[in-house]
ZATORKE-883092 format. One line per 5 residues: for each residue y, z, x of C-alpha. Coordinates in nm, 3 decimals. Example, Ala and Ser with C-alpha at 12.3 -4.5 7.8 and 13.67 -1.06 7.14 Angstrom:
// ZATORKE-883092
-0.450 0.780 1.230; -0.106 0.714 1.367
This chain:
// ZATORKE-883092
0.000 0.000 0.000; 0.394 -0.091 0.151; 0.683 -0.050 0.017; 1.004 -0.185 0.114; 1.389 -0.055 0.171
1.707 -0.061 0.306; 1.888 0.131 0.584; 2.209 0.053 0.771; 2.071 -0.267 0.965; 1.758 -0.187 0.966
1.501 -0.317 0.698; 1.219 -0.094 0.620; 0.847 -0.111 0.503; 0.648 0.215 0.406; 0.272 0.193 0.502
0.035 0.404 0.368; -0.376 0.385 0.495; -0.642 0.572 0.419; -0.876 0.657 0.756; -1.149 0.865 0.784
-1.078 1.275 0.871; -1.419 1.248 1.124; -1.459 0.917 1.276; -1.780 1.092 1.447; -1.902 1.143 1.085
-2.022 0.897 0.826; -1.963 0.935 0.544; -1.627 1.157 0.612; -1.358 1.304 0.364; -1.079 1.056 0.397
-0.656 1.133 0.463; -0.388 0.959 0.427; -0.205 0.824 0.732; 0.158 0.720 0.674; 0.377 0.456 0.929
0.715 0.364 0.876; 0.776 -0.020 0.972; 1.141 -0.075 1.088; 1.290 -0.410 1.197; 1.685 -0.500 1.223
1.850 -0.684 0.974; 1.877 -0.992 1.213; 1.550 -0.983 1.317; 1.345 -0.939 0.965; 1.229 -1.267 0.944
1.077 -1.343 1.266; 0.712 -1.274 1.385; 0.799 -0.996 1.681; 0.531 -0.735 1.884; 0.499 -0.414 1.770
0.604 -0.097 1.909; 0.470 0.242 1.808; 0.630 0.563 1.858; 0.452 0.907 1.930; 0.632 1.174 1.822
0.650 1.507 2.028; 0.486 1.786 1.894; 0.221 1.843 1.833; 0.266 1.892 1.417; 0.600 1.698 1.366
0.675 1.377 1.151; 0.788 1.092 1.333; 1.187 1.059 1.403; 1.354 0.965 1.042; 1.597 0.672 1.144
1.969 0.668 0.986; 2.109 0.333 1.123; 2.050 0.085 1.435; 2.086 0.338 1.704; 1.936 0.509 2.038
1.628 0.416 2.134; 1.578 0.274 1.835; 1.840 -0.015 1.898; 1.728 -0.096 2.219; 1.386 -0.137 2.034
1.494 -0.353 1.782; 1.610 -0.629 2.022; 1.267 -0.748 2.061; 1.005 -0.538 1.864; 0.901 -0.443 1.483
0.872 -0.062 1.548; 0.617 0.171 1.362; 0.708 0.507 1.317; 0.358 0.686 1.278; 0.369 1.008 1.096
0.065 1.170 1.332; -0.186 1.320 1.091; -0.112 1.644 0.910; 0.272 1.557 0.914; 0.510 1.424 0.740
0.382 1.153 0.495; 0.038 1.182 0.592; -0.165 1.433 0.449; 0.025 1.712 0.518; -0.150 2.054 0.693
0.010 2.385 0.591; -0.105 2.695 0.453; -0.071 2.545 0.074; -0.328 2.265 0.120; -0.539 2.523 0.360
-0.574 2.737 0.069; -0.876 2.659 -0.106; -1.058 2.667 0.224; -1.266 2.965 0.423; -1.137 3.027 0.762
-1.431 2.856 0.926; -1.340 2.554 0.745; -0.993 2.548 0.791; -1.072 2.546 1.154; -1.344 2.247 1.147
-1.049 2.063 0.946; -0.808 2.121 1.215; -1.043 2.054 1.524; -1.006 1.681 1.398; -0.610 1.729 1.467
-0.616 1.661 1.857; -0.470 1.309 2.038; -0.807 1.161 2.000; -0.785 1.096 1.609; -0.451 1.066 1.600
-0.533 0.745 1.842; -0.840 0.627 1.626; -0.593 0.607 1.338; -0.343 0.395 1.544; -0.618 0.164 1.646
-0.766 0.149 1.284; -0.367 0.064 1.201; -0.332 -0.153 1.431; -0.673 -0.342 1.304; -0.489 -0.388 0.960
-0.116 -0.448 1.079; -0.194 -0.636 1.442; -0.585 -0.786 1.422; -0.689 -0.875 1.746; -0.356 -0.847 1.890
-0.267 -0.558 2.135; 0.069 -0.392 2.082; 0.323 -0.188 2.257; 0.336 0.199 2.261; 0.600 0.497 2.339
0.572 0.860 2.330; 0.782 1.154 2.399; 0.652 1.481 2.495; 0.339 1.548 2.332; 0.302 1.208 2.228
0.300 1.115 2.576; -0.017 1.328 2.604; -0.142 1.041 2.319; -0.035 0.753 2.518; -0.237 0.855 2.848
-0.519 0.981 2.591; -0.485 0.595 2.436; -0.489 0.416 2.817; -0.809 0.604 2.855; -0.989 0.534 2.550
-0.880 0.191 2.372; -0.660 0.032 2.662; -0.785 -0.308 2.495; -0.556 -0.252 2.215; -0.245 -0.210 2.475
-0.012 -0.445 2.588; 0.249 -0.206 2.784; 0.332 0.146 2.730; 0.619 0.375 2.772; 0.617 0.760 2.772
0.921 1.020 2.821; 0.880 1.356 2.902; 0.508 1.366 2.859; 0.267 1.322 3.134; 0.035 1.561 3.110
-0.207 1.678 3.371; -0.554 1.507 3.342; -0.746 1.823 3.454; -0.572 2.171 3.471; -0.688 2.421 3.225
-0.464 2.570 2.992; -0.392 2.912 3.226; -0.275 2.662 3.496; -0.021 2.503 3.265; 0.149 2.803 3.114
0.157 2.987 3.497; 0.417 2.688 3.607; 0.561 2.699 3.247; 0.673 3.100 3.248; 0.806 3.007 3.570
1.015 2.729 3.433; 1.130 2.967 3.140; 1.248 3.199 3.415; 1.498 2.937 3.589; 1.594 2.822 3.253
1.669 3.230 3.138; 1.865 3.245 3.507; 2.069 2.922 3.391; 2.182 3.054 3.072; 2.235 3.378 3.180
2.469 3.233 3.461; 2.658 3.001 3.280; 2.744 3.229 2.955; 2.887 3.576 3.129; 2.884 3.756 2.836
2.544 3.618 2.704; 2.370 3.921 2.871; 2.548 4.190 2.707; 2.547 4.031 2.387; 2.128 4.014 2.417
2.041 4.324 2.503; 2.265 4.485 2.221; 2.101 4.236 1.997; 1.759 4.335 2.134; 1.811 4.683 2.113
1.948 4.697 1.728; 1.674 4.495 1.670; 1.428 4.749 1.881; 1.580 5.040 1.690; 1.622 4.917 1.351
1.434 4.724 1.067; 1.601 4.403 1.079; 1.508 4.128 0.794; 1.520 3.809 0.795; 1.699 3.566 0.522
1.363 3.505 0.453; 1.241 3.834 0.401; 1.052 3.831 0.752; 1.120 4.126 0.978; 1.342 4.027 1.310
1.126 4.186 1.560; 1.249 4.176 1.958; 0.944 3.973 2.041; 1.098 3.708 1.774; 1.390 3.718 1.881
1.297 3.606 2.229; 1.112 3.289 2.071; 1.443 3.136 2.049; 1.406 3.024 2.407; 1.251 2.719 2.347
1.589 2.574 2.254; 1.722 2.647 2.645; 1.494 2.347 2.776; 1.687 2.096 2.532; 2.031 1.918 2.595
2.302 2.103 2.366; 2.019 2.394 2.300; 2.152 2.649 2.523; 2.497 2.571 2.408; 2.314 2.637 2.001
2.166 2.976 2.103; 2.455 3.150 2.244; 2.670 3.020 1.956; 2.387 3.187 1.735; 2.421 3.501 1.929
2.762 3.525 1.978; 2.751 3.616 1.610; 2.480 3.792 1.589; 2.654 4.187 1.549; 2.948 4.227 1.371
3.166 4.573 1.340; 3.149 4.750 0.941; 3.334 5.078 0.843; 2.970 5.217 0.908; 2.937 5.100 1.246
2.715 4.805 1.399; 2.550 4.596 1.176; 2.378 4.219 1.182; 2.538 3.933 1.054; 2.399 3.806 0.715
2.493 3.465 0.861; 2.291 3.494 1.214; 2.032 3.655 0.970; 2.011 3.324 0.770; 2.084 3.047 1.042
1.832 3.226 1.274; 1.488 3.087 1.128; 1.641 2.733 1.173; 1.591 2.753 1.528; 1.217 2.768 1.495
0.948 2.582 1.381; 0.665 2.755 1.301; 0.689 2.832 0.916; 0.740 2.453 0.844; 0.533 2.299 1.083
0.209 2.536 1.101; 0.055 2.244 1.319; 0.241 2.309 1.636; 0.110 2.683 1.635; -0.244 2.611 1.553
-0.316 2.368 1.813; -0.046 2.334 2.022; -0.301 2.538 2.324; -0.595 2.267 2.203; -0.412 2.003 2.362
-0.465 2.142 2.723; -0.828 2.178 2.666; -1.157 2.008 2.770; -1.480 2.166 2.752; -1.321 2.521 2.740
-1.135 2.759 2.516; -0.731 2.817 2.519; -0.838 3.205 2.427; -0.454 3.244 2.353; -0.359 3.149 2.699
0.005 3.186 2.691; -0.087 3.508 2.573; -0.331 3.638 2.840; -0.092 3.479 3.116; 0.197 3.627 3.014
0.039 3.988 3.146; 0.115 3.822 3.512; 0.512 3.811 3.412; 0.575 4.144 3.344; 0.953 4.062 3.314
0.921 3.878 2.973; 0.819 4.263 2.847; 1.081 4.359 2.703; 1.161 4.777 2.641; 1.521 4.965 2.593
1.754 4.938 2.918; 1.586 4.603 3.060; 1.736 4.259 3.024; 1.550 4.064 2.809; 1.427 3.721 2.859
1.354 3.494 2.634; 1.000 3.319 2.632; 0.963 2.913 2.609; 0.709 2.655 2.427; 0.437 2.966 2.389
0.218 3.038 2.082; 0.101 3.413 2.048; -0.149 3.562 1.848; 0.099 3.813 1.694; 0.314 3.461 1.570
-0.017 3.452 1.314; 0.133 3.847 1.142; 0.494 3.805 1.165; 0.544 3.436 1.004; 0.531 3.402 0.641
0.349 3.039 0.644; 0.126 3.127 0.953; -0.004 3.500 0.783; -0.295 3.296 0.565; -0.375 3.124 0.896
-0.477 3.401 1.165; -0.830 3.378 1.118; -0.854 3.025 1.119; -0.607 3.043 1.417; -0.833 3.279 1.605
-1.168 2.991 1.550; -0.907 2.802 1.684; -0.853 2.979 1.982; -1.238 3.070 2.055; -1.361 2.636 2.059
-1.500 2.580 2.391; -1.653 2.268 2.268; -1.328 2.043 2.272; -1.412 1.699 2.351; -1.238 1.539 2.713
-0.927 1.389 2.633; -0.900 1.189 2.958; -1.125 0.902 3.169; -1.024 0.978 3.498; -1.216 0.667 3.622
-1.077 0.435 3.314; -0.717 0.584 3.397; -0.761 0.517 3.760; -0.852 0.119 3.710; -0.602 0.117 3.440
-0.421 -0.250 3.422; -0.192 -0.198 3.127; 0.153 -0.181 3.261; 0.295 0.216 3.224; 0.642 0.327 3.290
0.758 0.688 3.256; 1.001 0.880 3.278; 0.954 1.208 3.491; 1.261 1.467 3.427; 1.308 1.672 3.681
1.441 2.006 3.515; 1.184 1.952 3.209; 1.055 2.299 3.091; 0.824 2.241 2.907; 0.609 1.939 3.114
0.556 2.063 3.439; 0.701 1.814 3.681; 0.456 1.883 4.014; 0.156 1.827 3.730; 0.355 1.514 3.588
0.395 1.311 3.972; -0.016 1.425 4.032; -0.128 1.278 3.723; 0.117 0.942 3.817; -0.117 0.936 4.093
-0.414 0.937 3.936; -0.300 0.632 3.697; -0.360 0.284 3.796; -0.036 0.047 3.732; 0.221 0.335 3.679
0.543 0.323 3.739; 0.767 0.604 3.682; 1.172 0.696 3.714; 1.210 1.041 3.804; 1.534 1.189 3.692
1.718 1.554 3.692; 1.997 1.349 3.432; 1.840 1.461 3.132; 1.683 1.778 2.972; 1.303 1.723 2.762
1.487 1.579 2.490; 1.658 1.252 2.710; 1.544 1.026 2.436; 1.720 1.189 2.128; 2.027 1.201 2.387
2.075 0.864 2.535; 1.750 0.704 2.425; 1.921 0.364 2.407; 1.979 0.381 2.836; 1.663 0.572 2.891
1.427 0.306 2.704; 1.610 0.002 2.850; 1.541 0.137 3.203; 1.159 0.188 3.114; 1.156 -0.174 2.978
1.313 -0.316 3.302; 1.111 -0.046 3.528; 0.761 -0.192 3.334; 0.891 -0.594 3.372; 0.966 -0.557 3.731
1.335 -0.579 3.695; 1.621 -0.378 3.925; 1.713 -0.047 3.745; 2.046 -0.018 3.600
């Protein structure tokens, strides 16, 4: 089923497809897989390649375009561009506690083990059988959804013509433990920069942390503010214009009443907005699956963070705030995630997750692959990014301290251009 509409220069076809929820099973319950086909007004009746975006993640819709713009324009020049709603978001059948519901834990967790890069590429090559037959097509993914472009090279590279990825090489072989040891330590340079360039940012924390430490602090949501969710809002400091958003947010955080000290009702109700994990329960059930093959996550952000004893916060220490980390406790203190902690914990315990990665089919890989490798990124460990680009036949990559994890959203109309010339062999720009 399509349907077709209109944006600002852009013409736009809705795609809806019905794929199985286990390819490895026949017959298997069946989902609903949603693309979004864009083209520019100029270009709508001619016959161009496809390019599919991979949205970062894992457990967000793809990008929801306004008008001809970013990365999206430079696109448009010379592709149709599919915006594929990964499975469980957006359009597609959507995961969340609702349509969890009528499931046992164990079976939520079976549902969600099918919720990794490898399905979400089997759906992309079953779409691209429909939309492209027997023609390979062009692929791009940020963050997380570069994880499904190296995942792709390594298991269907037949259906690729080129491929670009920002922000998101992951490393082919190092557990989950490994990862989140160079992440804390990214979170810690990231805390120092913050810390340095807002002077009064410090003060204004700890007060935070210890009202918050001392008194039962709710949410606009009802939720109770604890210190340990309050220091979730680091995940913003890795973005461009994020640390600038989180000081703004605590800079109004305590105001003065006739009865002393109080919150804000306004940082009370903007302060959810910063986080994800109520409206995209995705991200916190498998976001630790994605580092693993052939052995448990066992809540390894978790378990690691024992070695960082500075992220613990108590009264009279400066508290830092913790990065892209999912924590067992998340599963008790957020509304939506509550009617997932056992499911979560299944989740956690799977040693049998398949390999995501050929290292020998990666290694004689011909498809051309250019990346870019950002240099401050906290979230994609760059040391782990440059091994894996040696460990990839035909990659190029542009490595870059310009631009924070988020380059693409930024000044994704320069950034994709340069991967486009960096893949074709042309002089950088």
């Amino acid at each position: 089923m399509h349907i077709d509409n209109t944006l600002s220069d852009i013409k736009v076809r809705k795609h809806f497809f019905s794929v199985p929820l286990d390819y490895q099973q026949s017959p298997s319950k069946q989902i609903t897989v949603f693309v979004r086909e864009i083209v520019s007004v100029e270009n709508q009746h001619k016959q161009l390649p496809y390019l599919v975006f991979f949205q970062g993640g894992p457990g967000f819709a793809a990008v929801r375009p306004v008008s001809n713009s970013g990365w999206i324009k430079r696109a448009l020049t010379e592709y149709r561009v599919l915006l594929l709603d990964q499975r469980g978001t957006g359009l597609s059948t959507p995961v969340n506690a609702t349509s969890l519901s009528y499931m046992s834990a164990t079976d939520q967790a079976d549902y969600l083990s099918n919720f990794r890069a490898d399905n979400i590429i089997r759906d992309a090559e079953y779409i691209r059988t429909k939309l492209s037959p027997g023609e390979p097509w062009s692929i791009l993914g940020q963050s997380f959804g570069g994880f499904c472009v190296l995942h792709y090279l390594s298991a269907a590279p037949d259906g690729l013509k080129e491929a670009y990825i920002t922000g998101g090489i992951p490393s082919l072989t190092r557990t989950a433990d490994e990862v989140y040891r160079a992440t804390y330590q990214r979170v810690i340079a990231k805390n120092n920069d913050f810390f340095t360039r807002f002077k009064d940012a410090r003060s204004l924390v700890d007060n935070l942390a210890k009202y918050i430490f001392d008194n039962k602090v709710y949410l606009a949501t009802g939720e109770l503010l604890t210190v340990e969710k309050l220091q979730l809002l680091g995940i913003n400091l890795g973005m461009e214009q994020g640390p600038e958003a989180v000081y703004y947010l605590l800079e109004q955080a305590l105001i003065d009443t006739p009865h002393g000290i109080d919150v804000n009702p306004l940082f009370l109700h903007q302060f959810s907005q910063f986080l994800d994990y109520n409206t995209n329960p995705i991200f916190a059930l498998m976001h630790e699956s994605i580092y693993c093959q052939q052995h448990a996550s066992a809540w390894a952000a978790h378990r690691v963070r024992a070695e960082f004893n500075q992220f613990n916060y108590r009264p009279g220490k400066a508290l830092l705030f913790t990065g892209e980390m999912i924590y067992p406790w998340m599963f008790s203190q957020f509304e939506q995630l509550e009617p997932l902690q056992q499911a979560a914990d299944l989740i956690a315990a799977k040693k049998d997750w398949p390999s995501l990665y050929n290292l020998e089919t990666l290694s004689a890989n011909k498809v051309p692959v250019a990346a870019a490798i950002y240099s401050e990124d906290m979230y994609v460990e760059m040391q782990y990014s440059l091994e894996t680009a040696k460990q990839v036949g035909n990659l190029k990559y542009w490595l870059t301290s310009e631009y924070e994890h988020n380059g693409i959203r930024m000044d994704g109309e320069r950034i994709l251009d340069k991967l486009i010339s960096l893949n074709r062999g042309h002089c950088l720009r």
